[in-house]
C-alpha positions in Angstrom: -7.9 193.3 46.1 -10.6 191.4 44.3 -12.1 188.3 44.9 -10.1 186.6 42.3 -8.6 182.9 41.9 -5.0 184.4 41.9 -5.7 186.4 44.5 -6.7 184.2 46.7 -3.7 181.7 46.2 -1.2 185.2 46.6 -2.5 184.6 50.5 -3.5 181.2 51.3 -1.7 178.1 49.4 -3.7 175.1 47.5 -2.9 172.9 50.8 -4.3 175.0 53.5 -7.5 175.7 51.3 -8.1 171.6 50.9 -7.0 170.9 54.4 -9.0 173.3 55.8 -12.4 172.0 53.9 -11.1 168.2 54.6 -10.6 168.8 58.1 -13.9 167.1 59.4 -13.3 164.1 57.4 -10.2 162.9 58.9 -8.6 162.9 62.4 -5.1 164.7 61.4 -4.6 168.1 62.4 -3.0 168.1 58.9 -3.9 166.0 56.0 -1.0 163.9 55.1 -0.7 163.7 51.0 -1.0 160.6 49.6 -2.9 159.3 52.9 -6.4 158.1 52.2 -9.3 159.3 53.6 -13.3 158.3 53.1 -14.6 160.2 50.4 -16.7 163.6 51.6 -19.1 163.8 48.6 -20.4 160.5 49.9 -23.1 160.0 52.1 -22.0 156.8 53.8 -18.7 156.0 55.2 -15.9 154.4 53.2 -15.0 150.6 54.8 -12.1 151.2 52.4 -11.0 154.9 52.0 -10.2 155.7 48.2 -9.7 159.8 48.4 -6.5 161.7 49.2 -4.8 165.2 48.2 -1.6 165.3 46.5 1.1 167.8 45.0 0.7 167.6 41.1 3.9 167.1 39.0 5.8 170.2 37.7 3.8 172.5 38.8 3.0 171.7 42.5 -0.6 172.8 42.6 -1.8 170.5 45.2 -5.1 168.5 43.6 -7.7 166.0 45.4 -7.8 162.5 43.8 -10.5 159.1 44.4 -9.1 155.9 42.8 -12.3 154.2 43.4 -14.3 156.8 41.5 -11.5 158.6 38.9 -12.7 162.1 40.2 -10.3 164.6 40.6 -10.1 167.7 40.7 -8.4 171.2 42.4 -8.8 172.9 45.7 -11.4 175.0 43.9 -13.5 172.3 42.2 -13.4 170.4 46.1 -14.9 173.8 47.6 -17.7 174.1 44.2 -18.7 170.2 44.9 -18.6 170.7 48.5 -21.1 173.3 48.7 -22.5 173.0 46.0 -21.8 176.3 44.6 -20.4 177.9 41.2 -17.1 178.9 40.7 -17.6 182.9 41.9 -19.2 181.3 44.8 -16.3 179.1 46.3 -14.2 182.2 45.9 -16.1 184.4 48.2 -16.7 181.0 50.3 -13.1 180.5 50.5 -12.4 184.4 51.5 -14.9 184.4 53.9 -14.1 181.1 55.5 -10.2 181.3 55.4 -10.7 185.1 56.7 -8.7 186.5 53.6 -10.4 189.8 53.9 -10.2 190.1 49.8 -12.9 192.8 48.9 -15.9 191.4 48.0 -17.7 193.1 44.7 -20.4 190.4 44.4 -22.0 190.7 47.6 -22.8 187.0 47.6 -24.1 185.8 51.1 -23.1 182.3 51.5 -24.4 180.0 54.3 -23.5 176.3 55.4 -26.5 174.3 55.6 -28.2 173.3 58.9 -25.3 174.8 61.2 -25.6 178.4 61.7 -22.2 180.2 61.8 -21.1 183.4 63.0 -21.5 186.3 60.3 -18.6 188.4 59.3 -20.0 191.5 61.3 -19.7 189.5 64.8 -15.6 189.5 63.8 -15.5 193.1 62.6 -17.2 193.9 66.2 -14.7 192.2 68.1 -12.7 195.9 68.5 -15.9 197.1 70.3 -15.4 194.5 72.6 -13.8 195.0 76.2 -10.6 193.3 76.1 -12.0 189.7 78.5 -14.8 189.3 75.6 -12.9 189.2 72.4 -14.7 186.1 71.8 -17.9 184.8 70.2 -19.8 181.4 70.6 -22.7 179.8 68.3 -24.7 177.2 70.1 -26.7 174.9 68.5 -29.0 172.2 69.9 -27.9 169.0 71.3 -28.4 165.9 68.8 -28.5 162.0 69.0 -24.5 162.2 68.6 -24.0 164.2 71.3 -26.2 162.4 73.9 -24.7 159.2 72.9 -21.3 161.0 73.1 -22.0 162.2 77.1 -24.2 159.1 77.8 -21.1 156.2 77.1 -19.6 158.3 80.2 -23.4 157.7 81.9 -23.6 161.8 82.2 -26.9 162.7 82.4 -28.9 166.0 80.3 -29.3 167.1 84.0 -25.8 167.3 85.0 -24.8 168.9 81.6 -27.3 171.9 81.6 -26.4 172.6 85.5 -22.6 172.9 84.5 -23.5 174.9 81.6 -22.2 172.8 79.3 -23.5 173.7 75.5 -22.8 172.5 72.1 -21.4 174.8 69.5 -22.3 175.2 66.0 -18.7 177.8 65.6 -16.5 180.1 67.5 -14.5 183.2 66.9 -11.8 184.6 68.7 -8.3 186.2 67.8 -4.7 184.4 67.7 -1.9 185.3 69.0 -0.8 187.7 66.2 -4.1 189.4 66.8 -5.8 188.3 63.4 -9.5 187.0 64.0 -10.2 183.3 63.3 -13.5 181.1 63.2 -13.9 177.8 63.9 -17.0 175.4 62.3 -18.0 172.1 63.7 -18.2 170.7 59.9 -19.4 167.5 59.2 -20.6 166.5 62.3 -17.9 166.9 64.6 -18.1 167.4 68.3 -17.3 170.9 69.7 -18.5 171.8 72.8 -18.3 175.0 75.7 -18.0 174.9 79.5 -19.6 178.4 79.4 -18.7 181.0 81.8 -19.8 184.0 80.2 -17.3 186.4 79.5 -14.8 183.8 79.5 -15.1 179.8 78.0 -13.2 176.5 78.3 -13.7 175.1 74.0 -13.7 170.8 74.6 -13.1 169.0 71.2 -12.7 165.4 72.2 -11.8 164.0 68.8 -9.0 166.6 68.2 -5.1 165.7 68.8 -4.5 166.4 72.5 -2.4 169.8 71.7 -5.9 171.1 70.5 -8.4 169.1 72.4 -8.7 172.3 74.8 -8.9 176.1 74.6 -9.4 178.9 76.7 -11.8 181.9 75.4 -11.4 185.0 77.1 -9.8 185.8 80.1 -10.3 182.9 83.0 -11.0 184.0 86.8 -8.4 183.5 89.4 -8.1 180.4 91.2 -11.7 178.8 89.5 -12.7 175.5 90.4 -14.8 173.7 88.2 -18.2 172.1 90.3 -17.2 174.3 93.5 -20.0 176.6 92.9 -22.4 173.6 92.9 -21.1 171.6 96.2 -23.3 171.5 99.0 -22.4 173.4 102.5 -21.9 169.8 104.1 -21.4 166.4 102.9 -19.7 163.3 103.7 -17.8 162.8 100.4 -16.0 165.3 97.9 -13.9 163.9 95.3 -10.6 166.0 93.8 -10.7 164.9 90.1 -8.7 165.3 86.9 -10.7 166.9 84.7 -14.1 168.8 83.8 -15.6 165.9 82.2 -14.7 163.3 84.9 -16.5 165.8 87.1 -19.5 165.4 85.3 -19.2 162.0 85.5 -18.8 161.4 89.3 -22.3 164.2 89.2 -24.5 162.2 87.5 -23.7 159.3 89.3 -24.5 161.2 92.7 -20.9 162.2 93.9 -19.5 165.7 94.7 -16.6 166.4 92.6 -14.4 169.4 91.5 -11.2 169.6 89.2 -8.2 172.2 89.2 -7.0 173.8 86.2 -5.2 170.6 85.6 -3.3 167.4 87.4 -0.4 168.9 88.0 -1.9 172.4 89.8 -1.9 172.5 93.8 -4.6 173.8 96.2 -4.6 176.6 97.5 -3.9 176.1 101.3 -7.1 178.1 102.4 -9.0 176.1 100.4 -8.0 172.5 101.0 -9.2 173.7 105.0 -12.2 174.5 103.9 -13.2 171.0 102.0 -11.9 169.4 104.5 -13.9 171.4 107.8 -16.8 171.2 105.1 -16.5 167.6 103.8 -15.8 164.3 106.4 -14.0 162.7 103.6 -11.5 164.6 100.8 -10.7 162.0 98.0 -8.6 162.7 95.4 -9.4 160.6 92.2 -7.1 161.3 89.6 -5.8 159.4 86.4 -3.8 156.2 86.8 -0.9 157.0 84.8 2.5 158.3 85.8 1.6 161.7 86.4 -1.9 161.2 87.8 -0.5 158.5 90.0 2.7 161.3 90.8 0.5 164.1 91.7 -2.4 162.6 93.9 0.3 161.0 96.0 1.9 164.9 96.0 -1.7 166.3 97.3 -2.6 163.5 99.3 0.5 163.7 101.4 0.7 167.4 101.7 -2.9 167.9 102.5 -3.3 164.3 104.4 -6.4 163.7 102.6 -7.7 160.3 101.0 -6.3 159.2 97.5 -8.3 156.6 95.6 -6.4 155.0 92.5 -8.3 153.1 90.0 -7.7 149.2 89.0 -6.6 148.7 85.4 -9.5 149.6 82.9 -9.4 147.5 79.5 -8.4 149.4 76.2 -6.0 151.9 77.9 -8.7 153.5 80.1 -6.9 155.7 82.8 -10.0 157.7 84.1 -13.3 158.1 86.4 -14.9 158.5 82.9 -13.2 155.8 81.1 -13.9 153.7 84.1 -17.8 153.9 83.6 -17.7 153.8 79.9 -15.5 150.4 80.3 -18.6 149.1 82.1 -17.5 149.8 85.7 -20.2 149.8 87.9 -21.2 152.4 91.0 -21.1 149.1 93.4 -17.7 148.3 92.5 -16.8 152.5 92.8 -18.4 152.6 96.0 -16.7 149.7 97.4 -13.5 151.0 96.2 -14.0 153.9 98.4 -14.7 152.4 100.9 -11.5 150.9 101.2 -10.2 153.8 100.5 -11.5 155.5 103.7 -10.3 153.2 106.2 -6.9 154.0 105.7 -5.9 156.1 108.6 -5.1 159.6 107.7 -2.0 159.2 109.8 -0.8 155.8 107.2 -0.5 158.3 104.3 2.6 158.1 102.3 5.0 161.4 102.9 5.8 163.4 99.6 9.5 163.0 98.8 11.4 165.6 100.3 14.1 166.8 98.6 16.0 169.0 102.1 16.1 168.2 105.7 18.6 169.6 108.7 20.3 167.9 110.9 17.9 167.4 113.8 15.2 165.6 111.0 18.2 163.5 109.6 19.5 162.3 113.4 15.9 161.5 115.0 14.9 159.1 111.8 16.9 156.6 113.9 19.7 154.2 112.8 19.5 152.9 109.1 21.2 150.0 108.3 22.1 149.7 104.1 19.2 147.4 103.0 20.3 144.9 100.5 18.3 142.8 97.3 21.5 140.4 97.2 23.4 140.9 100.7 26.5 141.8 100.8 26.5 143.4 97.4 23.2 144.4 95.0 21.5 147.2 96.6 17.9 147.2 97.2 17.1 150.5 95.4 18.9 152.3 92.6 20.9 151.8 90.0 23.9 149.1 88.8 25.3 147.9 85.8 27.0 144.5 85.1 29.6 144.4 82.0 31.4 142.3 79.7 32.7 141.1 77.0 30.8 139.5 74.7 29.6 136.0 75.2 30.7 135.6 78.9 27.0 134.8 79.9 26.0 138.6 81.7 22.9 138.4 79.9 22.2 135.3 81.7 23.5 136.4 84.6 20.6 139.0 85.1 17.8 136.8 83.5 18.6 134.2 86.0 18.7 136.6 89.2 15.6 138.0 88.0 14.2 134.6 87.7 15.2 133.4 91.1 13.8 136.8 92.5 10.6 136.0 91.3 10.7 132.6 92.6 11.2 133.3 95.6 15.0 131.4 95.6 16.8 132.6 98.4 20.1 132.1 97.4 21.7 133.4 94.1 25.5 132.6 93.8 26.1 132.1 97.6 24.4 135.0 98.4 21.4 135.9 100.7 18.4 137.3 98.4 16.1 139.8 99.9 13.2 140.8 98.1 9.9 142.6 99.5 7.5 141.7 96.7 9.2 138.7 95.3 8.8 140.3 91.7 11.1 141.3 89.0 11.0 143.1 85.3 13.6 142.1 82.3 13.6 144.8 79.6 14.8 143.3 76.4 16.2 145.2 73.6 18.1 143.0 71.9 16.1 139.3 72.1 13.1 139.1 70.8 10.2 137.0 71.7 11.6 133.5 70.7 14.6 134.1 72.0 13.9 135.0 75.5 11.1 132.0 75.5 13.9 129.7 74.0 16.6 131.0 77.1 13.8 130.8 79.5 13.0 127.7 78.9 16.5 126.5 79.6 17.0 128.1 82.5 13.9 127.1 84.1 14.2 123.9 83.0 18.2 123.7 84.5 16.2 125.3 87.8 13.9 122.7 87.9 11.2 125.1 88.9 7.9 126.2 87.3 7.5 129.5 85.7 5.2 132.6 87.8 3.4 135.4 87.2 5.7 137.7 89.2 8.1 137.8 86.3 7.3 140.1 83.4 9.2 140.7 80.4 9.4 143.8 78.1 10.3 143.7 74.6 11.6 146.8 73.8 13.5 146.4 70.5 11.6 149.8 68.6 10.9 151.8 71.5 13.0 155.0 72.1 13.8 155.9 75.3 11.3 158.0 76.5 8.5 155.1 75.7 10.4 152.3 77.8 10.6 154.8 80.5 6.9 155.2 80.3 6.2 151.5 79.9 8.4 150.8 82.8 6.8 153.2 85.1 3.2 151.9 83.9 4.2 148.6 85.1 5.7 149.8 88.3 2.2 151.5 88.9 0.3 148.4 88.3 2.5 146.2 90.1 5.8 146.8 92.3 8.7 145.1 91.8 12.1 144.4 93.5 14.9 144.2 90.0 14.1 145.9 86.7 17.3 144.3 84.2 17.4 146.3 81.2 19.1 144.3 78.6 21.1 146.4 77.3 22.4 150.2 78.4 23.5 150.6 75.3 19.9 150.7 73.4 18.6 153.1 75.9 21.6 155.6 76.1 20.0 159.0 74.5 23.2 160.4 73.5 25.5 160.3 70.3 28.8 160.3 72.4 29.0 157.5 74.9 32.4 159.6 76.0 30.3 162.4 77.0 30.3 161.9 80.5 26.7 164.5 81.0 24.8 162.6 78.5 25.7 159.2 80.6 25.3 160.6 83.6 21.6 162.0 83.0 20.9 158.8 80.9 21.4 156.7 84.4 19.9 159.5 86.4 16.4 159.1 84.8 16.0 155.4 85.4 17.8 156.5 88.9 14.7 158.5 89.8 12.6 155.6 88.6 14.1 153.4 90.8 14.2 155.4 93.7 10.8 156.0 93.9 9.4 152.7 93.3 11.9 151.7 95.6 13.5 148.8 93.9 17.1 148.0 91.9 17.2 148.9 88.2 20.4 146.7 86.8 21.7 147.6 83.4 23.6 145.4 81.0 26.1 146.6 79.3 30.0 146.1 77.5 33.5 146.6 78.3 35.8 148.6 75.7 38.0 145.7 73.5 41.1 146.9 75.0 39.8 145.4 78.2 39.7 142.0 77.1 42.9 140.3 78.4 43.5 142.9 81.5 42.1 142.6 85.1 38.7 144.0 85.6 38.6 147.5 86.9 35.9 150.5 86.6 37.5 152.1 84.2 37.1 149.6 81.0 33.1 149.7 81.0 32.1 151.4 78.3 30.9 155.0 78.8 33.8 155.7 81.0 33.2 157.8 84.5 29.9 159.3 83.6 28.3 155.9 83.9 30.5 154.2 86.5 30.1 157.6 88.9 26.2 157.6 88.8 25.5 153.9 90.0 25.7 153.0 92.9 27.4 149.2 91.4 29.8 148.1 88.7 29.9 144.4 88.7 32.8 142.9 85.7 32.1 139.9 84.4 34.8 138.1 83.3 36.5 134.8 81.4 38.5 131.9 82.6 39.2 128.8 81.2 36.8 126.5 79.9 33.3 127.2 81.6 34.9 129.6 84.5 33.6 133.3 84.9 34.7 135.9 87.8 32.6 138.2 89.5 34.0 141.4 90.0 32.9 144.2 92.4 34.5 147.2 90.7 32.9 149.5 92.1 30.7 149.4 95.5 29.6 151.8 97.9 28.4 149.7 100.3 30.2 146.4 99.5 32.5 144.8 102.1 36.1 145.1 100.9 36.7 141.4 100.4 34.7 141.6 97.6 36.2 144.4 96.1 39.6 142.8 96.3 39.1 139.6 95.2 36.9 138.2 92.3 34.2 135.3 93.1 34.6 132.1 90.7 31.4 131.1 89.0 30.9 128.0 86.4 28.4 128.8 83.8 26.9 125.2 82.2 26.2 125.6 78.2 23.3 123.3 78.8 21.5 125.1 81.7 22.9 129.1 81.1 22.8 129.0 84.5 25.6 129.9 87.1 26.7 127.9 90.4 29.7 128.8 92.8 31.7 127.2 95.3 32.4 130.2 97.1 36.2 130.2 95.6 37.8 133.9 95.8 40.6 134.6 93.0 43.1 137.7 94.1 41.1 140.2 90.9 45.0 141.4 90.4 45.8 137.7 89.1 42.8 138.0 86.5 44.8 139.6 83.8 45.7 137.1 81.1 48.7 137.1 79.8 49.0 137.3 76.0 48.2 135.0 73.8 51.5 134.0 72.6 49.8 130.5 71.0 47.5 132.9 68.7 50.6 135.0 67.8 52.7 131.5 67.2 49.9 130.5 64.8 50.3 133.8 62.8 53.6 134.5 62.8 54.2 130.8 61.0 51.3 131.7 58.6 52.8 135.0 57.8 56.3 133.0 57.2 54.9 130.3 55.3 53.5 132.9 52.8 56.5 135.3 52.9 58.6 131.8 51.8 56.3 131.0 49.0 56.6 134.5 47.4 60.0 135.0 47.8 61.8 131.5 48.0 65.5 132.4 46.7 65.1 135.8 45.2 64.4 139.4 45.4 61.1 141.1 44.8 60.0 144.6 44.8 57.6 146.2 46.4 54.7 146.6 44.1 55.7 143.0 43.0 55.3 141.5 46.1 52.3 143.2 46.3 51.1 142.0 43.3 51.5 138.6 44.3 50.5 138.4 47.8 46.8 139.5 46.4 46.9 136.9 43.7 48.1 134.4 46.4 45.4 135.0 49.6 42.7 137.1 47.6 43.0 140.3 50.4 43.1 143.5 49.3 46.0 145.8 48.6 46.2 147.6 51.9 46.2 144.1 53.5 49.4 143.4 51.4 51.1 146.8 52.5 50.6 145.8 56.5 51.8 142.3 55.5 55.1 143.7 54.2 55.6 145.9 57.4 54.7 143.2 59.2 57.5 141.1 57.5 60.0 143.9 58.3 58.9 144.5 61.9 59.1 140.7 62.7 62.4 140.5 60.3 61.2 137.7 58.6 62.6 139.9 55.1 65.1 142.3 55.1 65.8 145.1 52.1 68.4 144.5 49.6 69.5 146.3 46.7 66.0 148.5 47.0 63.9 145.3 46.8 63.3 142.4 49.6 64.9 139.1 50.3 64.0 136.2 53.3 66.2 136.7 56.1 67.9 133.1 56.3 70.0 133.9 59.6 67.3 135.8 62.1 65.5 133.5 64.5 62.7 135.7 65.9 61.3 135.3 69.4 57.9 136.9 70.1 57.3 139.0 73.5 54.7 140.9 75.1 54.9 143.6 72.9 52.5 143.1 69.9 54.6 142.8 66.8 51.5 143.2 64.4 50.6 146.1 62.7 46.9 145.8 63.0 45.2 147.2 66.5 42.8 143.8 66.3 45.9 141.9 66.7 45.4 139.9 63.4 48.2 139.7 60.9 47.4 141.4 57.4 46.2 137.7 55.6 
């Protein structure tokens, strides 16, 4: 096939051919259309982009477009600009560049300016090449971006040139389908190589992390990055996350090696030999969940020394990030120091997951540890439930708040925190709301507000960010009670009857709270049909996939007035009493706080009896309309209808339930095919709901 226009488009679309020449003028692995970016046929930077690709009308032939300028033009005018080439020119550009493999009758040679690329022989040798090699690399020299790139992370040209590390002008290799690809470092952008010869590691630091890395080649067993360049003996070697915080922790006069990644192991024979060759084995990794996760991991199994970095501004988690933040070797080296003196023996034990007997018998008697003694656990999970407006929300704000205070009493009962702090996870009050509640609160407390209690506003976060968030903030400080405000916004699931999805819902904040070793206590509903019965396990919402996984269900419940019960519905390690019998609580409307005498109410005698007032009020309502419409004579059915609308403004099906209604509670009887009051019944009302309408409401 020749090099033609159609041709082309028959094997790449109008998209892929401006996406792939836009590529180093934006940060998007794929241009979004319609999303402006700085204009590439400009030499300086846009403040205020102005150019973006779109799909023309009618015909979809995607197009580039600047407002600020009026030029637009096709995929094929963008290459011609570009590069500065005629129209026969792009096309071969484009064949040779998109590796099209159209046949080319021109014989036009066409070259980048100032970066040298790899010619289209160096792909057709790759099937000479032994299998490990099917790769090529173009280095070019180093330039005043790429020192100032390394330097912000204080690596040095000496470090760089000892690891090998080169810049790259392009590289070739084949995808998984087995079709040869090259890649260019356009317009300026940063590639680099951590050259191994007949293998690579690519580094593209700008790139989306999903292509930030690639392996060329095949890599060695078991490599190490920096092993070959540590000395025979030293007192100091540093386990780190990753090539480039290697380099760092080099330049600035440290030995330092990294795995093929954080979550890798060592190889037992060779954690002996660092530590026979090294007096100290440190492992610095990132300080976020999973570097956090997975020095503790190596540091326990290998008992060898884990430093974790203090918080680095703008979301800094590494060695590197720590120097480029303005971290200074004093403060590193004084940080390790520290770091030392912790007896090998004081190392925190992995988790284990299976022990026998003998292991479970000699850890001695444990007694249950409580955060509120008899009843809140000190680690795991709970939930509290209600109805709505009975004050649970407050509930948990105010034992958060006393936790943090240091209050050791809450409700009558002991509190027994270890760090005196406490996290409330809000996805339902915003920002004003919780200061407005807070306020009050504190205020009714008569205490002063502390650091130790943090709040998290979660109203857009999915689930999987909150989690993150949460454990971020467990990292940087512990804490005893995490309330999350309410289950119901975190629940990943479409079916809150699908007891799996509930179950593996709790279980992921479970293993949250277990490790950091602290009480995670949801907030969440009861089902309506709960309302007026005694509390019991079974009316929280979610059903037994919740209520099985926690370790405590507490129902919060109304009485008169400003009276509340707290229910233990569900408690493995609560005394009976309070599983028996509810606690009576008075919630003050000024304060939303909650005081007890220590009354216990029988929980059987909490079910209220109907509301027989309510149904009084209705059923005279309903009568006084049904005497209205009918008075002395008969009306039909679509008559009555008729009327009833015209008389109350509801809707027809509202008229239909008011006439069954009327039937059920006898207040009209039929006659002669239509209806007629009922002068002689006398109804009395009884438990049994005579309304036909599940929200007991009568049809008006």
């Amino acid at each position: 096939m020749n090099i033609t226009k159609e041709n082309i488009l028959a094997k790449v679309n109008s998209y892929d051919i401006l996406n792939h020449y836009l590529l180093p003028y934006h940060n998007e692995n794929r241009l979004i259309g319609g999303k402006n970016i700085s204009n590439p046929f400009l030499a300086e930077k846009q403040d205020t982009p102005s150019f973006n690709i779109f799909p023309a009308m009618g015909t979809g032939e995607w197009r580039y477009n600047d407002f600020a300028t009026d030029d637009s033009g096709s995929c094929f005018d963008l290459v011609m600009k570009l590069k500065n080439l005629s129209f026969p020119e792009a096309l071969a550009a484009i064949n040779t560049d998109m590796n099209l493999f159209l046949d080319n009758n021109t014989n036009i040679v066409v070259t980048a300016p100032s970066i040298p690329i790899v010619k289209e022989k160096v792909v057709d040798e790759f099937d000479k090449m032994k299998p490990a090699k099917r790769f090529t690399i173009t280095k070019r020299d180093y330039n005043t971006n790429d020192w100032a790139f390394w330097e912000k992370f204080k690596i040095n040209k000496e470090t760089l040139d000892k690891f090998n590390v080169v810049a790259l002008a392009s590289y070739s290799a084949y995808n998984k389908e087995g079709k040869p690809y090259e890649m260019k470092a356009f317009g300026g952008k940063l590639m680099y190589a951590y050259d191994n010869g007949d293998w690579t590691k690519i580094y593209k630091p700008f790139d989306d992390k999903k292509f930030k890395f690639q392996f060329l080649g095949i890599k060695e067993a078991n490599y190490i990055f920096g092993w070959k360049h540590l000395p025979e003996k030293d007192d100091l070697v540093f386990i780190t996350g990753g090539e480039k915080d290697v380099l760092t922790l080099v330049s600035n006069g440290f030995n330092a090696i990294t795995l093929n990644s954080e979550t890798a192991n060592l190889q037992d024979d060779t954690a002996e030999e660092l530590k026979q060759r090294f007096k100290n084995v440190v492992v610095l990794y990132d300080n976020d969940a999973t570097g956090v996760k997975q020095s503790k991991h190596l540091s326990s199994l290998y008992k060898i020394h884990r430093l974790q970095l203090p918080k680095i501004p703008n979301n800094g988690k590494d060695i590197s990030d720590y120097f480029a933040q303005g971290g200074t070797i004093d403060n590193l080296q004084s940080l390790i120091d520290e770091t030392i003196k912790t007896p090998l023996s004081e190392i925190e034990e992995v988790e284990k997951f299976i022990y026998n007997a003998v292991e479970l018998m000699e850890m001695g008697e444990v007694e249950t540890r409580y955060l509120m003694e008899p009843i809140f656990p000190q680690k795991g999970s709970a939930v509290i439930a209600g109805k709505p407006d009975t004050g649970k929300s407050q509930f948990a704000r105010q034992l958060c708040i006393q936790v943090a205070l240091g209050i050791k009493d809450f409700i009558g009962f002991e509190i027994n925190p270890i760090h005196n702090k406490s996290i409330y996870i809000a996805t339902e009050d915003n920002l004003e709301a919780t200061r407005f509640l807070l306020s009050k609160q504190m205020y009714g407390l008569g205490e002063k507000v502390k650091e130790n209690l943090r709040f998290m506003f979660a109203d857009t976060m999915e689930q999987e960010e909150i989690l993150s968030q949460l454990e971020a903030a467990l990292i940087e400080q512990p804490a005893d009670l995490v309330v999350v405000d309410s289950f119901g916004d975190i629940f990943k699931g479409g079916d809150t009857n699908n007891n799996m999805a509930m179950r593996n819902t709790v279980k992921t904040f479970d293993r949250i709270a277990k490790h950091h070793n602290c009480l995670i206590l949801f907030v969440h509903h009861i089902n309506k049909g709960a309302y007026r019965v005694a509390p019991g396990q079974e009316h929280i919402q979610g059903g037994a996939g919740l209520v099985q996984k926690v370790r405590l269900a507490i129902q919060l419940s109304e009485g008169d007035d400003n009276i509340r019960y707290f229910t233990v519905v569900k408690g493995n390690y609560c005394p009976k009493e309070y599983k028996q019998n509810s606690l009576e609580l008075k919630f003050s409307e000024e304060t939303f706080l909650f005081s007890t005498e220590g009354k216990l109410i029988p929980t059987s005698e909490l079910g209220t009896q109907p509301d027989f007032k309510g149904k009084d009020e209705k059923y005279n309502e309903l009568e006084e309309i049904a005497n209205t419409i009918f008075g002395d004579k008969l009306v039909n059915y679509s008559n009555f209808v008729k009327e009833y609308c015209a008389f109350t403004g509801k809707s027809v099906a509202t008229a239909k339930r008011a006439i069954s209604n009327l039937k059920k509670l006898e207040i009209v009887v039929e006659s002669n095919g239509a209806y007629r009051l009922n002068k002689q019944s006398e109804v009395t009302l009884t438990n049994e709901n005579p309304f036909d309408d599940e929200d007991n409401d009568i049809a008006f």
